[in-house]
C-alpha positions in Angstrom: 59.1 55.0 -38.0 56.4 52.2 -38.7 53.4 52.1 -37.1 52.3 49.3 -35.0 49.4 47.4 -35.4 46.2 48.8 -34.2 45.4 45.3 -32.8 48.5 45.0 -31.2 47.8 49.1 -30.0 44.5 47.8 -28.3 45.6 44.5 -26.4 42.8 42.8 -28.6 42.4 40.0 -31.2 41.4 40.4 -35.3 38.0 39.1 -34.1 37.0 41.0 -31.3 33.8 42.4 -31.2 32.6 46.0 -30.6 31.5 45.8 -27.1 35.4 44.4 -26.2 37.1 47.0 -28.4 35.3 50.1 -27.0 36.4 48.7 -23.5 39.7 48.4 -24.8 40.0 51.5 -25.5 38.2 53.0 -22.8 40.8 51.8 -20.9 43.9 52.8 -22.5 42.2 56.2 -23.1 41.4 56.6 -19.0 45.0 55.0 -18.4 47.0 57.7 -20.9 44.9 60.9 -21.4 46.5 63.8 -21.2 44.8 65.9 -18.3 45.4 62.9 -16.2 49.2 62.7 -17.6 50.3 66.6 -17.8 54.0 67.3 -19.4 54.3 63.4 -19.7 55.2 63.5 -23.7 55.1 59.4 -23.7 51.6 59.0 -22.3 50.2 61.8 -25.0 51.8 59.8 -27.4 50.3 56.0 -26.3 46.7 58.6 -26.6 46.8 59.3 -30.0 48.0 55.8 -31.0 44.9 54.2 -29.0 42.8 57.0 -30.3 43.6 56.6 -33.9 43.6 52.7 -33.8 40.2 52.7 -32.4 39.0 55.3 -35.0 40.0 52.8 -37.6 38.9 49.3 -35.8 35.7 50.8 -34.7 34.4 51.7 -38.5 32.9 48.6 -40.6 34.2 49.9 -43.8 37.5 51.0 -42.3 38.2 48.0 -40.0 37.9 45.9 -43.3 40.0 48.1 -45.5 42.7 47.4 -42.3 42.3 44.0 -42.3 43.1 43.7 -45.8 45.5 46.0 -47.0 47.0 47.3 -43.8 47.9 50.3 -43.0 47.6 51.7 -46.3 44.3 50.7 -47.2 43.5 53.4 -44.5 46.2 56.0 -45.3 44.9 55.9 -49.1 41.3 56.3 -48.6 41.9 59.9 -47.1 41.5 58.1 -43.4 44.2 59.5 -41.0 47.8 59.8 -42.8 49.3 59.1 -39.5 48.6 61.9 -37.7 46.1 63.9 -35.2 44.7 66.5 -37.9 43.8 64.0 -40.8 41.1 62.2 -38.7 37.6 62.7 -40.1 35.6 62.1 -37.1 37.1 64.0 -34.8 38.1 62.7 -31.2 35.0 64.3 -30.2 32.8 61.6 -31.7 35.1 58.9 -30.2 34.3 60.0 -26.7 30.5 60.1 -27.1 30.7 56.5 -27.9 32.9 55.7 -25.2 32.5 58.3 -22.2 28.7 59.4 -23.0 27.2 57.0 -20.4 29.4 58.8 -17.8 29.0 62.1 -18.7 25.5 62.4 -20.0 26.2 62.6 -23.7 26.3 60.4 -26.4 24.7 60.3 -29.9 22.0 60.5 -29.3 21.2 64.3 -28.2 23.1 64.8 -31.3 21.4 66.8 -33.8 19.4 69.5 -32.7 15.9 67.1 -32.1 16.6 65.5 -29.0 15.1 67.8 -26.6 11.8 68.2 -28.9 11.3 64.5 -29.7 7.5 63.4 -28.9 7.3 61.3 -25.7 4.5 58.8 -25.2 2.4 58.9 -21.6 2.9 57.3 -19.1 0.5 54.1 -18.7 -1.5 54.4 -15.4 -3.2 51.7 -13.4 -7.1 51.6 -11.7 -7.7 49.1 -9.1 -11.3 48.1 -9.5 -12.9 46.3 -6.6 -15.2 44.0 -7.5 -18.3 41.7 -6.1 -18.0 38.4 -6.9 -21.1 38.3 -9.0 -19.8 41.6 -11.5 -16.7 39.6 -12.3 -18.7 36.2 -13.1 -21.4 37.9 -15.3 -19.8 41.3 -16.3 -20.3 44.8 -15.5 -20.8 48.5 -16.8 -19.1 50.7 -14.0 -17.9 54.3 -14.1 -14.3 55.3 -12.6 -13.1 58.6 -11.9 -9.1 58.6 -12.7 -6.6 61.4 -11.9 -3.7 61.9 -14.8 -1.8 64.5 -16.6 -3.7 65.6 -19.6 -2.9 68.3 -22.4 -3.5 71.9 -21.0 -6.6 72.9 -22.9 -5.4 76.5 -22.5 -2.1 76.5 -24.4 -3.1 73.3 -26.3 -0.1 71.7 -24.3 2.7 74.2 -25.7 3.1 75.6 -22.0 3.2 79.2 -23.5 0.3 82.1 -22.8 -2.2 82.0 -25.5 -0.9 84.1 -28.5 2.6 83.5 -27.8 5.0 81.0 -28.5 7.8 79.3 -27.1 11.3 80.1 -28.5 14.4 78.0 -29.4 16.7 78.4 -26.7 19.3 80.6 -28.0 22.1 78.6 -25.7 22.0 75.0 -27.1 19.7 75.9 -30.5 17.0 73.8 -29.3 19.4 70.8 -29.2 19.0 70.7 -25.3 22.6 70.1 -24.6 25.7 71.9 -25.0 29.4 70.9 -25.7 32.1 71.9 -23.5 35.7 71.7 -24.8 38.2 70.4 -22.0 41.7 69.4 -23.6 40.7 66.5 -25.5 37.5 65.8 -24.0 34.6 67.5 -25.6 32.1 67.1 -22.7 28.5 67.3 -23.8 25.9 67.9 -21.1 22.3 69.4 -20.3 21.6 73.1 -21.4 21.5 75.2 -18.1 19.4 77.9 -19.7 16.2 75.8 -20.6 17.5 72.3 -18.9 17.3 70.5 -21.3 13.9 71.1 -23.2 15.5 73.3 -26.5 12.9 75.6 -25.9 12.5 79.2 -23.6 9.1 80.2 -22.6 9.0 84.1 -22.2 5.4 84.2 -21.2 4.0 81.1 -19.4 0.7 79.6 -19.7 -1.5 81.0 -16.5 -2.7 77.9 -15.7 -0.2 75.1 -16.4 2.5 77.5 -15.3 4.3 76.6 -18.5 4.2 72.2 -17.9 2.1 72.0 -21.1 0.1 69.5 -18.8 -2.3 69.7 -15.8 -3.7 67.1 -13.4 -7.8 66.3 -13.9 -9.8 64.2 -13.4 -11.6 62.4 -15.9 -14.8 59.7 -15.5 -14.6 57.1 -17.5 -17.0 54.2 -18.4 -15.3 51.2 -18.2 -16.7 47.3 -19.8 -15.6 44.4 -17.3 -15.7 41.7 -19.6 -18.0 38.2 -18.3 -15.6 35.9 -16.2 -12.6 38.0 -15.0 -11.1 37.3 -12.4 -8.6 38.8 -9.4 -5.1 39.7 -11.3 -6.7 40.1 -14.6 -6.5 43.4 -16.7 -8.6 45.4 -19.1 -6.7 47.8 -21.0 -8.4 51.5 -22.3 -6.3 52.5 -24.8 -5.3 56.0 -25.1 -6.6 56.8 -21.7 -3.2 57.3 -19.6 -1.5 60.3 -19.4 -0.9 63.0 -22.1 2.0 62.7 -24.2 5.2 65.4 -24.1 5.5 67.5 -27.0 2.4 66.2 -28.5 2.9 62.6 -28.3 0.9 59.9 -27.9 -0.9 59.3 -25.1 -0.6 56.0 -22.6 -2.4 53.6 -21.5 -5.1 53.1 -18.6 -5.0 49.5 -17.3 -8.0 48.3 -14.5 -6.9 45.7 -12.6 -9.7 43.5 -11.3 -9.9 42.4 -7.6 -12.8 40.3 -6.7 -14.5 40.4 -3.3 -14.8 37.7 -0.9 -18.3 36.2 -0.9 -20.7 35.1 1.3 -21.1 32.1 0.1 -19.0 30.9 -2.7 -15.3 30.8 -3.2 -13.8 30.6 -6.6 -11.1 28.3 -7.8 -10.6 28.9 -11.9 -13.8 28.0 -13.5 -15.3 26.7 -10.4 -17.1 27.7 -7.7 -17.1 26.1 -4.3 -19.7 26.4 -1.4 -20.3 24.7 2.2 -23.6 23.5 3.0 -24.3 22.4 6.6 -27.2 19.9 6.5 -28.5 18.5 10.3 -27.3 15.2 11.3 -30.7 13.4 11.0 -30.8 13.9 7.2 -27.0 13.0 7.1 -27.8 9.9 8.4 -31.6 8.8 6.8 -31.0 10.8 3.8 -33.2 13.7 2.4 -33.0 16.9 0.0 -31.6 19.9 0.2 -31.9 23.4 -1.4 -29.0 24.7 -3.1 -28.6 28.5 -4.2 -26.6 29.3 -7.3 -24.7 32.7 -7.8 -27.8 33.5 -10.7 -29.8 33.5 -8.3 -31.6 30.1 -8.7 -32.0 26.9 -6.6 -31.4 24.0 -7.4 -32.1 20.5 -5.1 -29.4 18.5 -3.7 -30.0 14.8 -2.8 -28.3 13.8 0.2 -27.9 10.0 -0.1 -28.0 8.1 3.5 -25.1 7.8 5.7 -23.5 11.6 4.4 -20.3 11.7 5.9 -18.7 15.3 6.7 -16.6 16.3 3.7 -18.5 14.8 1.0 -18.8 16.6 -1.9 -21.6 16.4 -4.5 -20.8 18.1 -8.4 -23.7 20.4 -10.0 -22.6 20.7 -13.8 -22.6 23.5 -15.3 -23.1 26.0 -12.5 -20.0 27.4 -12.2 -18.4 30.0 -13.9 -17.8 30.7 -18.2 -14.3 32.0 -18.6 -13.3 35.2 -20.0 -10.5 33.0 -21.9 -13.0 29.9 -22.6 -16.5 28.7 -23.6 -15.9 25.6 -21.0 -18.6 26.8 -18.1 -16.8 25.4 -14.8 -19.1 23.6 -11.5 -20.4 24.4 -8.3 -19.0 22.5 -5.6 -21.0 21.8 -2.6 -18.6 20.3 0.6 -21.2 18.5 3.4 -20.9 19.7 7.1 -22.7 17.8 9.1 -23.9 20.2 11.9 -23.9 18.7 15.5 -27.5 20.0 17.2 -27.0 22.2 20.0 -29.9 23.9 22.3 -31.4 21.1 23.3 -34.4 20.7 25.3 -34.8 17.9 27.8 -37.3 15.9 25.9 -34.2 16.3 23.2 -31.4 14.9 25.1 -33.4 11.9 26.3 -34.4 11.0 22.9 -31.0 11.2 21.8 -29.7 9.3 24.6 -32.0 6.7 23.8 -30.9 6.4 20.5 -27.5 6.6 21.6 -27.7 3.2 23.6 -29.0 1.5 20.5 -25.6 2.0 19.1 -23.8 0.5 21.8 -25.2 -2.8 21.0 -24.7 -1.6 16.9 -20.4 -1.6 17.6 -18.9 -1.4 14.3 -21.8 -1.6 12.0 -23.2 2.0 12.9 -20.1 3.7 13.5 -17.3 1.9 11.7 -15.1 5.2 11.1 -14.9 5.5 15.2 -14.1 1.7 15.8 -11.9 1.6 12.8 -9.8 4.7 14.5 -10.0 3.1 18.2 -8.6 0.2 16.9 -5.6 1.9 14.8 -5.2 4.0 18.3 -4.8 0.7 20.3 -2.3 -0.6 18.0 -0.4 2.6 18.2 -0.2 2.5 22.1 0.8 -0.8 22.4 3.3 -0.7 19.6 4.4 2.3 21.9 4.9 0.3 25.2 6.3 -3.3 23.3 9.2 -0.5 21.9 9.7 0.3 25.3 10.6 -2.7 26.5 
């Protein structure tokens, strides 16, 4: 009896790729295995056609002997001869490429050096507070940071000093073990040393066998001129210890910058309100301006300072980590209404304030300007009324 193509077999097309054919199989496999099929002769049969056409299609070398010669270009290399016993991989194989994500297996625990690979740490994460002043000029600061490091008693192999741990005589340090069901070889985690391919008779007395204890460890860290909140310094080498004598992670401090006093920061620049009284918003005078060094420098307040106005110092702002470019300072005018007045005070003021009644718009063209645009608004109100 000829066989039938191992296309045809697997439902696919001569192009499909390896993703679509292990599907393909996986469910024709799932749809005619024998333990989910028992005394059904036809469905065992429709198995071991799958089984063998995917052992062909999902090979390189084999898939293009197939495609070029047939059948026979696989018969004649030694591949299957059309039957269960001449396969070379062995159905096991075929179901840790297909079934290992459900079960746990797969290729790679294969080999006996899975369960004692090295691991890298972990990376950990610092969150460094920050004044405002630190993160524009730079810092020096010590942190103390908790994480797993190497057990200096057992040097990290988790055993009692002078002993050693042993290959677990279950899996042969491979950490898994394969169980044989029908046609499913099921490949899962050693239940004698879970998994780690190793047995420790005699456990370290102060790791309790972990290879690893928490400490904590003070470390002296260099917060770079201009950081800001969100940015990251990295210390490599200085998160927690590696497994099995791997490397060990990361520490990364994450900066968050205090609010000020005084000055808020936008980028590269710093911004800052300054009330100044309404007297030298009006005539005009000079005004004394801190800076986050420290300095002063003096602010000119041209007549007739509106509230809002801002006035640009060059250069006083802030020299990015990421830049040369040194950002400004900012400074927003409030105009700050007196209050506490004495008699004398109010009378004077009062005075003054009569002088602008006969002033109208010249002294206070803002106010008229909105009283008018109000007016219009009211009576385009009422006229829509009508």
């Amino acid at each position: 009896m000829s066989k039938r193509d191992y296309y045809e077999v697997l439902g696919v097309q001569k192009n499909v790729s390896e993703d679509d054919l292990k599907k393909a199989f996986r469910r024709l496999a799932m749809k005619y295995h024998p333990d989910r099929n028992p005394d059904n002769a036809e469905a065992e049969a429709k198995f071991k056609e799958a089984k063998e056409a995917y052992e062909v299609l999902n090979d390189p070398q084999k898939r293009a002997a197939y495609d070029q010669f047939g059948h026979a270009g696989v018969d004649q290399s030694g591949g299957f001869g059309g039957g269960r016993g001449g396969a070379q991989g062995g159905f096991g194989d075929v179901f840790e490429d297909i079934f290992g994500d459900i079960f746990g297996g797969g290729r790679g625990g294969r080999g006996g050096g899975g369960a004692n690979r090295a691991y890298r740490g972990s990376d950990l994460q610092y969150n460094l507070e920050l004044t405002l002043e630190d993160a524009v000029f730079g810092t020096t600061t010590d942190i103390r940071v908790p994480s797993l490091q190497n057990c200096e008693t057992c040097n990290g192999s988790g055993a009692k000093p002078g002993t050693h741990p042993q290959t677990c005589p279950t899996c042969h340090g491979s950490g898994q073990v394969r169980i044989q069901q029908g046609f499913f070889a099921i490949q899962q985690t050693c239940p004698h040393c879970h998994g780690k391919g190793k047995i420790i008779a005699d456990p370290c007395p102060d790791c309790h066998g972990q290879g690893r204890k928490e400490k904590q460890k003070t470390l002296s860290v260099r917060i770079p001129a201009g950081v800001d909140n969100g940015d990251r310094v990295r210390l490599a080498g200085e998160g927690e210890a590696g497994v099995n004598g791997g490397p060990a992670g990361d520490l990364y401090v994450q900066v968050f910058v205090k609010p000020h006093e005084l000055f808020q920061r936008d980028g590269d620049n710093l911004h800052c309100e300054v009330p100044i009284r309404f007297t030298t918003a009006a005539i005009g005078g000079e005004f004394e301006v801190p800076t986050l060094d420290g300095n002063r420098v003096s602010l000119k307040i041209p007549a007739e300072t509106q509230t809002g106005k801002q006035f640009r110092l060059r250069n006083k702002g802030v020299k990015s980590v990421r830049s040369a470019a040194v950002g400004d300072l900012i400074c927003r005018v409030v105009v700050e209404t007196p209050v506490n007045l004495t008699k004398r005070q109010r009378e004077l003021l009062e005075e003054l304030d009569a002088t602008f009644v006969h002033g109208g718009k010249k002294h206070s063209p803002q106010e008229h300007g909105w009283l008018d645009k109000a007016k219009g608004f009211v009576k385009d109100l009422f006229e829509g009324d009508k």
